[in-house]
C-alpha positions as CSV (number, residue, x, y, z in Angstrom):
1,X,-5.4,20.4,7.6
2,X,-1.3,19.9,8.8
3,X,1.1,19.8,6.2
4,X,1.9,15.8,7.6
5,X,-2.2,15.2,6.2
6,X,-1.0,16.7,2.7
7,X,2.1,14.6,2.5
8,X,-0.4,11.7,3.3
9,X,-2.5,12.5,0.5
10,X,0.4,13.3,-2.0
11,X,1.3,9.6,-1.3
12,X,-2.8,8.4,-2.2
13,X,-2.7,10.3,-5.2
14,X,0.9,9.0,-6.4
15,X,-0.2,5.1,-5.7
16,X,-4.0,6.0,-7.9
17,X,-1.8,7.2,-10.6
18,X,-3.5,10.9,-10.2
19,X,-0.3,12.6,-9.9
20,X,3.5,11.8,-10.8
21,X,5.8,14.0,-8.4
22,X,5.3,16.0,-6.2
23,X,6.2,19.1,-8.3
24,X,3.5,18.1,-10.3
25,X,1.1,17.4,-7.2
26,X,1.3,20.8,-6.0
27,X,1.0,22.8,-9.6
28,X,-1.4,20.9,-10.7
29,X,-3.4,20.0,-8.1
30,X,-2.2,22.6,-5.3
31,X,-2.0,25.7,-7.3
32,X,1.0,26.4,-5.5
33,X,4.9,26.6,-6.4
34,X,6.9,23.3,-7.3
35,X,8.6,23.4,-4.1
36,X,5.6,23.5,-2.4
37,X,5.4,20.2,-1.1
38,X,8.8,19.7,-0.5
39,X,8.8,22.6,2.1
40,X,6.6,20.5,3.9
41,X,8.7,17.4,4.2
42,X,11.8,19.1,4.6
43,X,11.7,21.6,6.7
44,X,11.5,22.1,10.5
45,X,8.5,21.7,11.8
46,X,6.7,22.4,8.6
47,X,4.8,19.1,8.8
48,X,2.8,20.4,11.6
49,X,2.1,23.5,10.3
50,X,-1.8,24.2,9.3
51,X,-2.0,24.4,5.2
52,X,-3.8,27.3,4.0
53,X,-7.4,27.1,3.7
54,X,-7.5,28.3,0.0
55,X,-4.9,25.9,-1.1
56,X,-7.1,22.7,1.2
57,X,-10.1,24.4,-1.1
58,X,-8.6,24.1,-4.3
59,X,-7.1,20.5,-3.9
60,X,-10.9,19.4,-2.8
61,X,-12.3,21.3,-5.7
62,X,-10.1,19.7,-8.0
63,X,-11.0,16.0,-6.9
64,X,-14.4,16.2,-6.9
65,X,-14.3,17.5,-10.7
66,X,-12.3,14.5,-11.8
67,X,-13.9,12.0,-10.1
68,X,-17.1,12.6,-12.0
69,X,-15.1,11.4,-15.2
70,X,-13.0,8.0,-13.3
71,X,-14.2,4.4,-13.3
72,X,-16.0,3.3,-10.0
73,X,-13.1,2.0,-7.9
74,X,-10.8,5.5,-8.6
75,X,-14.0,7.2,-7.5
76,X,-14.5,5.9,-4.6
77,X,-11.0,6.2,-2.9
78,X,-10.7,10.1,-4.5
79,X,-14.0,9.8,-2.3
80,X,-11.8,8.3,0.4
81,X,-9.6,11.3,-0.1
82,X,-11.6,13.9,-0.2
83,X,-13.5,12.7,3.4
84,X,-9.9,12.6,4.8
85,X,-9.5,16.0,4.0
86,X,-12.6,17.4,5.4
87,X,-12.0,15.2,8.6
88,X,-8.6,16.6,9.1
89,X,-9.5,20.3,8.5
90,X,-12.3,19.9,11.3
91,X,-9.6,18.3,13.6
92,X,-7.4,21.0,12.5
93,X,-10.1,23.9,13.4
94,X,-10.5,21.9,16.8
95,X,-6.3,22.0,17.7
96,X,-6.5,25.4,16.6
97,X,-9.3,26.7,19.1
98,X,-8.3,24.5,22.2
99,X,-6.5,25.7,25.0
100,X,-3.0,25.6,25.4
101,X,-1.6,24.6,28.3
102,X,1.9,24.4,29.5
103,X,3.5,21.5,30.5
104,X,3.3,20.0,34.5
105,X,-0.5,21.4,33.8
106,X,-3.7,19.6,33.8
């Protein structure tokens, strides 16, 4: 997953009410320093950087244990979420294995 995906997600979370800033977003539900989001956003080319596997991990993790204990309708879009992160860490794995080619090429 690209750091743009877990800006994306922050964004989910803040409009279900699962989270309330984004230093909380990636303590909490990150593991990760306060700032840790914020690098993301604000720094150059950061947004297209790949997030770390573990940190992907525990995010996932941590939705699927809370949405045993939400009403039907938060279920279902943490569901939402939790399919968008395992669709954008296969699209990730894919970037990462293809070819690169320089430009003029085809």
């Amino acid at each position: 997953m690209f750091g743009s995906t877990l800006i994306k997600i922050y964004g989910e979370m803040l409009a279900l009410g699962l989270t309330r800033s984004k230093r909380e977003f990636a303590r909490r539900w990150l593991g990760r320093g306060k700032t840790y989001l914020r690098d993301f956003e604000f720094r150059e080319g950061r947004s297209r950087e790949r997030v770390s596997l573990d940190t992907v991990s525990t995010l996932r993790t941590r939705l699927c244990a809370i949405s045993a204990r939400m009403p039907d309708g938060i279920c279902a879009e943490i569901a939402g979420i939790v399919h968008d992160i395992d669709c954008s860490v296969a699209v990730a794995n894919l970037l990462m294995r293809a070819p690169q080619t320089s430009r003029g090429e085809t």
